[in-house]
TIVO-2410 file (N, C-alpha, C; in nm, 3 decimals):
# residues 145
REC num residu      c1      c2      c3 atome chaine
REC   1      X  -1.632   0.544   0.535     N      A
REC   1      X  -1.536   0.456   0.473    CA      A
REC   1      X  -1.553   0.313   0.521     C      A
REC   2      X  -1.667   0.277   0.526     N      A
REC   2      X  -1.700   0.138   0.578    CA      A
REC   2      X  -1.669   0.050   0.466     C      A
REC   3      X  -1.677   0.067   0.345     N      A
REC   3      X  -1.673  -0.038   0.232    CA      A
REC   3      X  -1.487  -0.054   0.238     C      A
REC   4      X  -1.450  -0.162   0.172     N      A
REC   4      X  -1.303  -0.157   0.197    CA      A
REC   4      X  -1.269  -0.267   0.057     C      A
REC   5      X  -1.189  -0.296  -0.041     N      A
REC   5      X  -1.156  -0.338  -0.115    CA      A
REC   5      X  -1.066  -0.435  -0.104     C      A
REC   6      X  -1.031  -0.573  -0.145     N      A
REC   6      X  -0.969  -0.655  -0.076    CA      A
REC   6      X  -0.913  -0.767  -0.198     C      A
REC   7      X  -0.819  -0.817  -0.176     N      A
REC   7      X  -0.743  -0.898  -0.296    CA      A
REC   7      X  -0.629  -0.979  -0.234     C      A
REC   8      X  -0.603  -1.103  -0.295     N      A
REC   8      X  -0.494  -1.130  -0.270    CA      A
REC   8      X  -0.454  -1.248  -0.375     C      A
REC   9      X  -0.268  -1.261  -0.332     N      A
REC   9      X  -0.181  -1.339  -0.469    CA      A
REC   9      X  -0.112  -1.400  -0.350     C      A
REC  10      X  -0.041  -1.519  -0.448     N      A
REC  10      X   0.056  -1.597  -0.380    CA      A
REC  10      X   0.235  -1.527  -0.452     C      A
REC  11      X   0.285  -1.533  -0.377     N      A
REC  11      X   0.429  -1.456  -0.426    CA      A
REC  11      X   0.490  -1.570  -0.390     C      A
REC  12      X   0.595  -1.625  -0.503     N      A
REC  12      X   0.731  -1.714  -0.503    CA      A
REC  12      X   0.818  -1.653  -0.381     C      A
REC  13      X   0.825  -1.611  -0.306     N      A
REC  13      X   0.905  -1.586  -0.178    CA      A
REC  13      X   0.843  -1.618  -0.040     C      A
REC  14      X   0.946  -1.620   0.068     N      A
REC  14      X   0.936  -1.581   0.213    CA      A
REC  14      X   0.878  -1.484   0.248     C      A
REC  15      X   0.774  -1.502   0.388     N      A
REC  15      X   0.740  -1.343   0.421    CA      A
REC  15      X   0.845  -1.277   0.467     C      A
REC  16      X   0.987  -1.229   0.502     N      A
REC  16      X   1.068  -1.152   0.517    CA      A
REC  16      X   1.128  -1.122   0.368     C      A
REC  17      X   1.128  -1.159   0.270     N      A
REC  17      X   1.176  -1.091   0.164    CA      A
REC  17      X   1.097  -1.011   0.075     C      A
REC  18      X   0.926  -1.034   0.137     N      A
REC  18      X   0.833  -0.946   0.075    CA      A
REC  18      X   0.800  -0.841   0.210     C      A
REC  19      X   0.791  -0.799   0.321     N      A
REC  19      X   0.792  -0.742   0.390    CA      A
REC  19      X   0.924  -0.625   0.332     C      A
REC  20      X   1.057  -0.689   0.377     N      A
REC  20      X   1.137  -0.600   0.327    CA      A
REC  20      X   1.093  -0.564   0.206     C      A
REC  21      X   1.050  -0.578   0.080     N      A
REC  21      X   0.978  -0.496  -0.014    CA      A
REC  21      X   0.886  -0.384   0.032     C      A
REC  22      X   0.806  -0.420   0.096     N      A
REC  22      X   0.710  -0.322   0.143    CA      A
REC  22      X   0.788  -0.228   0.239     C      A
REC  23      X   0.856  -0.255   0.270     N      A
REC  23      X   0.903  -0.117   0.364    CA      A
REC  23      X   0.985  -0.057   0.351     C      A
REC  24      X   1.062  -0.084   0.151     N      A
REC  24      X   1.145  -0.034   0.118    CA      A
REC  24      X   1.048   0.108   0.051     C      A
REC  25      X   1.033   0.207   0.104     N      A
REC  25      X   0.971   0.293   0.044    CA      A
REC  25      X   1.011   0.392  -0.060     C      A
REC  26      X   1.119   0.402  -0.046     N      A
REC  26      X   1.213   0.468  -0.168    CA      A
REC  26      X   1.215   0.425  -0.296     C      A
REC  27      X   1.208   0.288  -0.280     N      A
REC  27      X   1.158   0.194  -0.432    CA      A
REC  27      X   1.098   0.195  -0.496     C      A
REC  28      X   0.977   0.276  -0.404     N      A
REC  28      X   0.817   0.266  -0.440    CA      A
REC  28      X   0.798   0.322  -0.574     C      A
REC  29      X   0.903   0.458  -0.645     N      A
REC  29      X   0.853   0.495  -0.759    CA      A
REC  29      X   0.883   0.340  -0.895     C      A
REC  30      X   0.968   0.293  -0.822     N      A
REC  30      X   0.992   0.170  -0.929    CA      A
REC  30      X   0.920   0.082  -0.944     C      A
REC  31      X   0.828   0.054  -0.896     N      A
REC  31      X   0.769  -0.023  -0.928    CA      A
REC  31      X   0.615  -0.051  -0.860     C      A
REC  32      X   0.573   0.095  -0.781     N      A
REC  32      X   0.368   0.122  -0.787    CA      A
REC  32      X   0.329   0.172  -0.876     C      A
REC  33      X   0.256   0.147  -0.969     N      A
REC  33      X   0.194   0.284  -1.076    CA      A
REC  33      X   0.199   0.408  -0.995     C      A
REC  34      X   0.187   0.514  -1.031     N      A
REC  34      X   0.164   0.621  -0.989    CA      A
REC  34      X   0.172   0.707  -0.885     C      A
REC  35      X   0.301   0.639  -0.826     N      A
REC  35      X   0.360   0.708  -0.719    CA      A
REC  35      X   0.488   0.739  -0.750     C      A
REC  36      X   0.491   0.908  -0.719     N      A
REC  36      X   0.568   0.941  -0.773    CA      A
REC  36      X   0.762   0.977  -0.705     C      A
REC  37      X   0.666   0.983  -0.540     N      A
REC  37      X   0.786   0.995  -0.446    CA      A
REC  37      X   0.752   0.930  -0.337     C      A
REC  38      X   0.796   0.842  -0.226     N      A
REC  38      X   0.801   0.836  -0.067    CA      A
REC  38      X   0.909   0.849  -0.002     C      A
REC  39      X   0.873   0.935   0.070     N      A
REC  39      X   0.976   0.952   0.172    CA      A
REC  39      X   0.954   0.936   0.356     C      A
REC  40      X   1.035   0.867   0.377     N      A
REC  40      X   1.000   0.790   0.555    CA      A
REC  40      X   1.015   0.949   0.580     C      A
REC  41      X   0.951   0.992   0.663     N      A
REC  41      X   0.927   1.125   0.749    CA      A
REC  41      X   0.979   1.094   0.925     C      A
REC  42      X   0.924   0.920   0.977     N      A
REC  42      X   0.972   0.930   1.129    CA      A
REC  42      X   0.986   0.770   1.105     C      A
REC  43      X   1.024   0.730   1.148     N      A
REC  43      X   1.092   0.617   1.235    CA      A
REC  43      X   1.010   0.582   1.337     C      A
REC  44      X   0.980   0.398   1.371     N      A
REC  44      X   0.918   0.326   1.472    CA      A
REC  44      X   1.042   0.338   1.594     C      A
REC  45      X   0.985   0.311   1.710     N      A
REC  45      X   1.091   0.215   1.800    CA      A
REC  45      X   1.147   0.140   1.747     C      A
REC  46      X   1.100   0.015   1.663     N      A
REC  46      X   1.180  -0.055   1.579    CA      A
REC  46      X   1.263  -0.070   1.479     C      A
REC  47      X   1.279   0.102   1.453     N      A
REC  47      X   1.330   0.125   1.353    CA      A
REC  47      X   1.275   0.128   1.210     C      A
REC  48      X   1.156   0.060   1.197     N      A
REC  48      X   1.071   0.019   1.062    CA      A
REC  48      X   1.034   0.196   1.020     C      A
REC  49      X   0.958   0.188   0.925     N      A
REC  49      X   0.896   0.305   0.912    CA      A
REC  49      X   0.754   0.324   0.990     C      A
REC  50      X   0.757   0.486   1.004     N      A
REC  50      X   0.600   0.463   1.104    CA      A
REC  50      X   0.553   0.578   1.037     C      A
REC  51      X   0.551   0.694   0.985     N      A
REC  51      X   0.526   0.764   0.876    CA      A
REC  51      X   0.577   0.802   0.769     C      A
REC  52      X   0.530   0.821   0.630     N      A
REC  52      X   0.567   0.827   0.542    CA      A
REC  52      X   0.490   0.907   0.409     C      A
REC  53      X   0.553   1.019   0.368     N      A
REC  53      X   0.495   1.139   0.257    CA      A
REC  53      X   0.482   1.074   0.149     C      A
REC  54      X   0.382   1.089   0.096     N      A
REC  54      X   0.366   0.971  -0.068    CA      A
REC  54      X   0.331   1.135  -0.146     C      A
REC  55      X   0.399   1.142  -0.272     N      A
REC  55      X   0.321   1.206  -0.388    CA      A
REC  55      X   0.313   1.110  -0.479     C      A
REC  56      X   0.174   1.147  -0.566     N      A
REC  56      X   0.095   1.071  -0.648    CA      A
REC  56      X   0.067   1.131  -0.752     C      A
REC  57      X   0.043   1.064  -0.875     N      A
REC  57      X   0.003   1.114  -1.009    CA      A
REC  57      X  -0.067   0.976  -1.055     C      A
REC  58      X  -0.179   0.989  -1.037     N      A
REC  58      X  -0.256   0.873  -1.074    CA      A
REC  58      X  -0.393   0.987  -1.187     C      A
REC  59      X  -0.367   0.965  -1.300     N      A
REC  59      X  -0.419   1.022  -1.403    CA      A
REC  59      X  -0.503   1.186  -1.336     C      A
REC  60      X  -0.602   1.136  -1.281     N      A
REC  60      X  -0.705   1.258  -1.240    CA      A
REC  60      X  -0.664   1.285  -1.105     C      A
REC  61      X  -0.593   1.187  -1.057     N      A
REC  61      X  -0.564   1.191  -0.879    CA      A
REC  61      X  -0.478   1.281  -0.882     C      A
REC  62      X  -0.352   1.374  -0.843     N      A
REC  62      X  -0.249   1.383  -0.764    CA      A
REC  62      X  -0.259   1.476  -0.661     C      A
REC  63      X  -0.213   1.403  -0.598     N      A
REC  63      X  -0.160   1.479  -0.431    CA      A
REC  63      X  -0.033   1.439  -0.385     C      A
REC  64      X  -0.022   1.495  -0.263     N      A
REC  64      X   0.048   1.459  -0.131    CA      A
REC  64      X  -0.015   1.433  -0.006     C      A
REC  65      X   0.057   1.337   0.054     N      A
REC  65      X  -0.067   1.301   0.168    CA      A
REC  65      X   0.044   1.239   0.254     C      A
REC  66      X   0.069   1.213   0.375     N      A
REC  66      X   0.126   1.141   0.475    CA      A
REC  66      X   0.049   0.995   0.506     C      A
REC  67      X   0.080   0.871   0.545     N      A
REC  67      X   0.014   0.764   0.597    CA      A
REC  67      X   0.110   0.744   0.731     C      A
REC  68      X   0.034   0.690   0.790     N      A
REC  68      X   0.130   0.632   0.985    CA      A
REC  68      X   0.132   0.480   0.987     C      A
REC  69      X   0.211   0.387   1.003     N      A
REC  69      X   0.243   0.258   0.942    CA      A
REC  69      X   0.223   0.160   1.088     C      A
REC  70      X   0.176   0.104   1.112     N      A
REC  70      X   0.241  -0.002   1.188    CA      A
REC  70      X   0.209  -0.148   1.184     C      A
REC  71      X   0.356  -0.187   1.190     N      A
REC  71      X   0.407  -0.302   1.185    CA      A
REC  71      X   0.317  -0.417   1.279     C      A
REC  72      X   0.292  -0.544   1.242     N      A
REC  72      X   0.296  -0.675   1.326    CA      A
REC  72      X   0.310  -0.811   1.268     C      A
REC  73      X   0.412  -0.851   1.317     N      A
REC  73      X   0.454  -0.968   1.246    CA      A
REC  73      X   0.423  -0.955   1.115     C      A
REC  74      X   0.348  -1.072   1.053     N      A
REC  74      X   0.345  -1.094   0.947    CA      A
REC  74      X   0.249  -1.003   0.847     C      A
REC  75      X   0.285  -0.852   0.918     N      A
REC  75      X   0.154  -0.788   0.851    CA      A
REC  75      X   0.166  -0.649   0.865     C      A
REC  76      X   0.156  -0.513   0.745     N      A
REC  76      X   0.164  -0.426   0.825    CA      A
REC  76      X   0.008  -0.352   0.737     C      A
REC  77      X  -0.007  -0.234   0.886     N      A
REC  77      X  -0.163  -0.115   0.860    CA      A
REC  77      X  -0.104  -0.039   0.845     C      A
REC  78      X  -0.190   0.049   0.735     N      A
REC  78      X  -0.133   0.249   0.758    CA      A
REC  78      X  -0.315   0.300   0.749     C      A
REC  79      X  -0.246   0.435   0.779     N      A
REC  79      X  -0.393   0.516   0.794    CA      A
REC  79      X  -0.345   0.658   0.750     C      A
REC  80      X  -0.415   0.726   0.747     N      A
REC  80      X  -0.401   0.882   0.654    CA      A
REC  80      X  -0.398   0.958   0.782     C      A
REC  81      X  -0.242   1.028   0.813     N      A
REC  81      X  -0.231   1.116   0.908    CA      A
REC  81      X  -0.208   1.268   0.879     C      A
REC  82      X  -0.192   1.267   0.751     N      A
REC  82      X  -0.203   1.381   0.685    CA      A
REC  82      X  -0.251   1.400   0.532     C      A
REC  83      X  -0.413   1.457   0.584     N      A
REC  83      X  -0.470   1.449   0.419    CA      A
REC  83      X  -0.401   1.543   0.319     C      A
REC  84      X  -0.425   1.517   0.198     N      A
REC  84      X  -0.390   1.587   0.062    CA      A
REC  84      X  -0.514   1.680   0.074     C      A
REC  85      X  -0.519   1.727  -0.090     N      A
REC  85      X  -0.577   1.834  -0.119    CA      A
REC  85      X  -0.712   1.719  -0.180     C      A
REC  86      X  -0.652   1.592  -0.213     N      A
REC  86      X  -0.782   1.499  -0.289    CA      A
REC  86      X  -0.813   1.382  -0.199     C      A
REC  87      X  -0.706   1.358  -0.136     N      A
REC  87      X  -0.749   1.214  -0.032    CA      A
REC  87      X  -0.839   1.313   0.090     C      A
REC  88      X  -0.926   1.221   0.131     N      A
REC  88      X  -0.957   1.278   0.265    CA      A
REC  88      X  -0.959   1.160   0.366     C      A
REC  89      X  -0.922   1.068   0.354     N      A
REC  89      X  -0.907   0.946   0.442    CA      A
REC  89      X  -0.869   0.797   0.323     C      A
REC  90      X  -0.801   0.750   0.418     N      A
REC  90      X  -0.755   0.639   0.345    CA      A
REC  90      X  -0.678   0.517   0.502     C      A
REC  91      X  -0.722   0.379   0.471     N      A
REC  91      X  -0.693   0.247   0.547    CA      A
REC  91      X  -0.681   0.173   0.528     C      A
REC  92      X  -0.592   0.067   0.509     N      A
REC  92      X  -0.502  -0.039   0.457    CA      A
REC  92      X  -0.426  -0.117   0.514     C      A
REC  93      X  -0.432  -0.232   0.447     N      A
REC  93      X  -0.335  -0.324   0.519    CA      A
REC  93      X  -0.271  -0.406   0.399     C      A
REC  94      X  -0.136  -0.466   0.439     N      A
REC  94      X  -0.087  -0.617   0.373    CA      A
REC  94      X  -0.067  -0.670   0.476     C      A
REC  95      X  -0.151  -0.815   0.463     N      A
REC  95      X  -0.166  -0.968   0.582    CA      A
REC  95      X  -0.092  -1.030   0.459     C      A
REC  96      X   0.005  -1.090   0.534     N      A
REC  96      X   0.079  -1.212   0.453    CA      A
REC  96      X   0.087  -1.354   0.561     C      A
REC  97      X   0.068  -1.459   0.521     N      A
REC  97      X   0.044  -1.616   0.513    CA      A
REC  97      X   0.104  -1.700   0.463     C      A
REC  98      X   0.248  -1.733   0.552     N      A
REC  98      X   0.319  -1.848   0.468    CA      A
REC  98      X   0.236  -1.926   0.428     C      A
REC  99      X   0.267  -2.005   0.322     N      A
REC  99      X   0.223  -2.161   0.262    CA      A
REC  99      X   0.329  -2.224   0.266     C      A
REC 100      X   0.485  -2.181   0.268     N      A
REC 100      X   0.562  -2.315   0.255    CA      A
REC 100      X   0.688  -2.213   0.251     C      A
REC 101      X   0.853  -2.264   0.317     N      A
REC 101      X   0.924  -2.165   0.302    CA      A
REC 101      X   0.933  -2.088   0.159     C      A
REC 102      X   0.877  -2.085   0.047     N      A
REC 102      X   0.901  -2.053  -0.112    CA      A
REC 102      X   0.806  -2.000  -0.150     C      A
REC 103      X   0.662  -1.978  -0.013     N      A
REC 103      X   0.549  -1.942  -0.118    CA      A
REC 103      X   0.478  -1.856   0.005     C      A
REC 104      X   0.416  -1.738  -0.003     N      A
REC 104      X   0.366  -1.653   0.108    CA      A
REC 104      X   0.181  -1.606   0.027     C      A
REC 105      X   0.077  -1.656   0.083     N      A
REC 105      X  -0.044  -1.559   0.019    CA      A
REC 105      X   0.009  -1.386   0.105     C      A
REC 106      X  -0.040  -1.275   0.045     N      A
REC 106      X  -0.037  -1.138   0.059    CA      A
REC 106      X  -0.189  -1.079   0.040     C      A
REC 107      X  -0.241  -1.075   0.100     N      A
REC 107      X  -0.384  -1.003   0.093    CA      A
REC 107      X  -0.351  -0.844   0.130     C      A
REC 108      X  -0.453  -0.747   0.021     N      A
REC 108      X  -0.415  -0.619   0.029    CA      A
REC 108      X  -0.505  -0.555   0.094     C      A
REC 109      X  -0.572  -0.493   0.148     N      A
REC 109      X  -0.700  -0.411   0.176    CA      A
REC 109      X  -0.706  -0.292   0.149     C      A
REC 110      X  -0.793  -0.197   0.126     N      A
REC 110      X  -0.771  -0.043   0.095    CA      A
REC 110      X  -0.920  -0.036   0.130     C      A
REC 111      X  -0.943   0.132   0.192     N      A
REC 111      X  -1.022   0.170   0.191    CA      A
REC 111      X  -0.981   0.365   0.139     C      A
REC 112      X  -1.061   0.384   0.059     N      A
REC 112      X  -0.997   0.588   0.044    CA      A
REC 112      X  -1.125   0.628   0.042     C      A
REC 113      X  -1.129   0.744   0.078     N      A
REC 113      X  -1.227   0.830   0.050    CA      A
REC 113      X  -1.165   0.975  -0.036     C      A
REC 114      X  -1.222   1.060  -0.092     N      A
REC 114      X  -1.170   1.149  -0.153    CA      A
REC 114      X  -1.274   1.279  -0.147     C      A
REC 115      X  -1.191   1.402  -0.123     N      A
REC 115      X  -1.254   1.543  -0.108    CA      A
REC 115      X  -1.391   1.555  -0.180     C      A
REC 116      X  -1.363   1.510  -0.322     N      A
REC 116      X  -1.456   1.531  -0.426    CA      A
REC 116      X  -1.526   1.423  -0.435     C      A
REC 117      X  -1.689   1.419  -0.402     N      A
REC 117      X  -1.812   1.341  -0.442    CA      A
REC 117      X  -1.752   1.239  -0.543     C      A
REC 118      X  -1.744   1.095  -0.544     N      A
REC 118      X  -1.751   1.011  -0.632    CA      A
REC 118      X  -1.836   0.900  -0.603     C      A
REC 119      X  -1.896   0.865  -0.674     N      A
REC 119      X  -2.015   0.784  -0.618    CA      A
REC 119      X  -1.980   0.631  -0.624     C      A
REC 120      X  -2.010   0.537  -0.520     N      A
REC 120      X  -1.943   0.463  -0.474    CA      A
REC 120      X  -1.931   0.341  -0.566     C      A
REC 121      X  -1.991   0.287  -0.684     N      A
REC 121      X  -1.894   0.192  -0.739    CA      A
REC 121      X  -1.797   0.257  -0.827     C      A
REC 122      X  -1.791   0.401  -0.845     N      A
REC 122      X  -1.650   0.438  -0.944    CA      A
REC 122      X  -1.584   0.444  -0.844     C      A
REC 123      X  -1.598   0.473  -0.730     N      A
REC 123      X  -1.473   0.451  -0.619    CA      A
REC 123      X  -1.423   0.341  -0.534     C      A
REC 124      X  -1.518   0.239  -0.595     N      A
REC 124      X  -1.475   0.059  -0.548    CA      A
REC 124      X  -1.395   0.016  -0.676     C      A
REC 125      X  -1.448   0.070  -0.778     N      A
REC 125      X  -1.383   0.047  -0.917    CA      A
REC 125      X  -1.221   0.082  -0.882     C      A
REC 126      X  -1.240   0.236  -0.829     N      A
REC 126      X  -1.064   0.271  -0.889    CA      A
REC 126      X  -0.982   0.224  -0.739     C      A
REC 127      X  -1.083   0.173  -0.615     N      A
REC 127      X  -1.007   0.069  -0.531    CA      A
REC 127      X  -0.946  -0.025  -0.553     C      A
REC 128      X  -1.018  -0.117  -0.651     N      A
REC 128      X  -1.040  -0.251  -0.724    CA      A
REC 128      X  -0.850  -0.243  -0.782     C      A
REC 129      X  -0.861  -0.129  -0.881     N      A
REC 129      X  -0.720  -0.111  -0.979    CA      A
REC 129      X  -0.630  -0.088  -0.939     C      A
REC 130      X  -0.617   0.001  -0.835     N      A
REC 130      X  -0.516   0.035  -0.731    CA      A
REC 130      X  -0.480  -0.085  -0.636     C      A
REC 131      X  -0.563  -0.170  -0.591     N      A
REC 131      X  -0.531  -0.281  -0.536    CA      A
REC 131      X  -0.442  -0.379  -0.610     C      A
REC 132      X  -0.518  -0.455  -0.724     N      A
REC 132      X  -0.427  -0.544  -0.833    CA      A
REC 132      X  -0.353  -0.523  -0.865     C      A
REC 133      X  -0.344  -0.326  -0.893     N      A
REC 133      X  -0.202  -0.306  -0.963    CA      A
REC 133      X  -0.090  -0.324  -0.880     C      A
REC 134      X  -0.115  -0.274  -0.740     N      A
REC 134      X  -0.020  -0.287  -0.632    CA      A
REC 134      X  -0.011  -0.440  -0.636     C      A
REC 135      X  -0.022  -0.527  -0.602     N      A
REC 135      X  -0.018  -0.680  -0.577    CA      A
REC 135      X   0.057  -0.743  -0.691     C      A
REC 136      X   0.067  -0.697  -0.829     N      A
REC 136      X   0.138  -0.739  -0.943    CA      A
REC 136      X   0.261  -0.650  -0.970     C      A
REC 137      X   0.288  -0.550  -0.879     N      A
REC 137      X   0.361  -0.442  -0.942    CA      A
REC 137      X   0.504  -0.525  -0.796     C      A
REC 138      X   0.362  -0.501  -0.656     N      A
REC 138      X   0.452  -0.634  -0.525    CA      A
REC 138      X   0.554  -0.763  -0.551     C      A
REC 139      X   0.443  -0.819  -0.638     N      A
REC 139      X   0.489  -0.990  -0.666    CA      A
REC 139      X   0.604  -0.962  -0.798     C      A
REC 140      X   0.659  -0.871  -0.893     N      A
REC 140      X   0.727  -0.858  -0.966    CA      A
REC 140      X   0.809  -0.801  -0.912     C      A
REC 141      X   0.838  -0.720  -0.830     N      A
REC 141      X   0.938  -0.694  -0.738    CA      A
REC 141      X   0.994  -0.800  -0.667     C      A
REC 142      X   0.912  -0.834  -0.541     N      A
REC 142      X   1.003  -0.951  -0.523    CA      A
REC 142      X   1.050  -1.044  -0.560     C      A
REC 143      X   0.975  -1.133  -0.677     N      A
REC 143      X   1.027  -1.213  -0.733    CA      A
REC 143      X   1.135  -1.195  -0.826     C      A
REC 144      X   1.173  -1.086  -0.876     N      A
REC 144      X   1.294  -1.043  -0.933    CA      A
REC 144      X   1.377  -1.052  -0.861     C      A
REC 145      X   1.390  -1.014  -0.725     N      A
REC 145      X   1.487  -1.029  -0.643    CA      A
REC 145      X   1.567  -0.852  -0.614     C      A
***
């Protein structure tokens, strides 16, 4: 999983009002494509989330899979602590970058691997979609408010 997929947008908000987006995980069916449930499983010291059960229905994809979260400042990683039946690893981040109190860049990263052989630009490809879609599905959330 050395290759890793990478993107980023500027969002009309603060990094604390897009953070709190991201760690509202319950939301998540409202507004990621193709996720269909999350649920926080454990709790940080800080209270944030530090694992969390995702089911998915992404056309040919679905599973269940766990990710382990952690927080830093302006930024949080997860990693795959419990594979599905189709993920077999997956690593990610959102780095966010004020520009001005009204304007934050959000860079996404992903890396997945999956049980089943896919050969690696259809699986930078469906990195690629899963990335943008998340980042537009992000920035319409928060900016709605």
């Amino acid at each position: 999983m050395s290759d890793h997929t990478s993107s980023a947008v500027t969002i009309s908000a603060p990094p604390a009002d897009i953070l709190g987006v991201i760690a509202d995980f319950a939301s998540y069916p409202d507004w990621a494509d193709g996720i269909k449930a999350a649920d926080v499983v454990e709790h940080g010291a800080d209270g944030r989330p530090a694992r969390v059960r995702f089911t998915i229905d992404a056309g040919l994809v679905k599973d269940t899979y766990t990710l382990g979260y952690s927080w830093d400042g302006l930024g949080v990683r997860w990693e795959l602590v419990e594979a599905g039946s189709a993920l077999s690893a997956m690593t990610g981040s959102y780095t966010l970058a004020e520009q001005s109190p009204s304007a934050t860049d959000v860079t996404y990263e992903l890396s997945i691997a999956l049980r089943v052989p896919v050969p690696g630009i259809m699986r930078r490809r469906g990195e690629r979609q899963i990335v943008d879609t998340a980042l537009k599905g992000l920035r319409r959330r928060v900016e709605r408010g």
